[in-house]
C-alpha positions as CSV (number, residue, x, y, z in Angstrom):
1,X,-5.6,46.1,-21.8
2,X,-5.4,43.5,-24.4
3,X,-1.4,43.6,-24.9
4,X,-1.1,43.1,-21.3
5,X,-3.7,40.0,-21.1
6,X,-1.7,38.5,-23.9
7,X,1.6,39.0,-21.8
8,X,0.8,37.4,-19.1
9,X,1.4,33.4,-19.0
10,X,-1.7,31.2,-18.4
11,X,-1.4,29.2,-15.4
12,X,-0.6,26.1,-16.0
13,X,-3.6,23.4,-15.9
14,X,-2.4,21.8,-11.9
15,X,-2.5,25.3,-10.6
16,X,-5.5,26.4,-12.3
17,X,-7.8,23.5,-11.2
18,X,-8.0,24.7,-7.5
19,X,-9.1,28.3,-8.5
20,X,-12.0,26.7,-11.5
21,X,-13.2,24.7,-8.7
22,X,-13.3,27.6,-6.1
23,X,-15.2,29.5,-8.5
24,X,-17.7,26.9,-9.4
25,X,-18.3,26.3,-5.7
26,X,-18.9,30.6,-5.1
27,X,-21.0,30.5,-8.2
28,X,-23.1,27.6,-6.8
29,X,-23.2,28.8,-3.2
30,X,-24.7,32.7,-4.3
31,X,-27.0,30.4,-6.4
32,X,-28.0,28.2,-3.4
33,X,-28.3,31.7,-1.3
34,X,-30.3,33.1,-3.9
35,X,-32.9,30.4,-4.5
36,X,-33.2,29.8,-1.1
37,X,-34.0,34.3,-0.3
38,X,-36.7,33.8,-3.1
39,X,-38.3,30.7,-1.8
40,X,-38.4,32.7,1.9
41,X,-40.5,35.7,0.2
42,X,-42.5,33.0,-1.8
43,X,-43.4,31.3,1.5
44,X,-44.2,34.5,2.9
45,X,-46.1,35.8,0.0
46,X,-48.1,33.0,-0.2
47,X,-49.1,33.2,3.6
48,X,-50.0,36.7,3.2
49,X,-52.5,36.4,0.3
50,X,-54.1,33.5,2.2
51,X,-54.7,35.5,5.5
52,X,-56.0,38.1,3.2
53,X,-58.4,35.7,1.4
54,X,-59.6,34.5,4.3
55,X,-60.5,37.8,5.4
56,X,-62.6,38.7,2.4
57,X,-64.2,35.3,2.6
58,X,-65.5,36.2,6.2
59,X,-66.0,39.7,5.9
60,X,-68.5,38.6,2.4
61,X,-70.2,35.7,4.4
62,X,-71.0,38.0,7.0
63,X,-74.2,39.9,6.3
64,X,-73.8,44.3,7.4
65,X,-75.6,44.9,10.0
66,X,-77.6,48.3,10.6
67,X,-77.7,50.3,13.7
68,X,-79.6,48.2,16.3
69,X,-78.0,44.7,14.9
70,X,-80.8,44.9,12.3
71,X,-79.4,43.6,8.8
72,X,-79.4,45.9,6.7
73,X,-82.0,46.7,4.3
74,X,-85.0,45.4,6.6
């Protein structure tokens, strides 16, 4: 693999621009994509463990009640 690497001419550096800057520009668009997938579940994360505090803050602040509507324990 290596004797054929070093056979093959290097483009020259007018040619080779376009394709450098093609790559940068995939490179920062899956970057882009990426950061943007992981601030979506973030969001979504987020949301989730608030609704779920919330719920445990009510469901504590709300004394059990017994079988006639009693609290319990009386």
């Amino acid at each position: 693999m290596a004797a054929l690497l070093a056979q093959l001419p290097a483009l020259p550096l007018h040619e080779a621009g376009k394709y450098v800057a093609g790559a940068y520009i995939a490179l920062f668009v899956v970057v882009v994509v990426y950061v943007a997938v992981m601030a979506i579940r973030v969001g979504r994360i987020e949301r989730e463990l608030d609704e779920r505090s919330e719920r445990t803050r009510s469901s504590s602040a709300e004394p059990e009640r017994g079988e006639a509507g009693e609290p319990a324990g009386s």
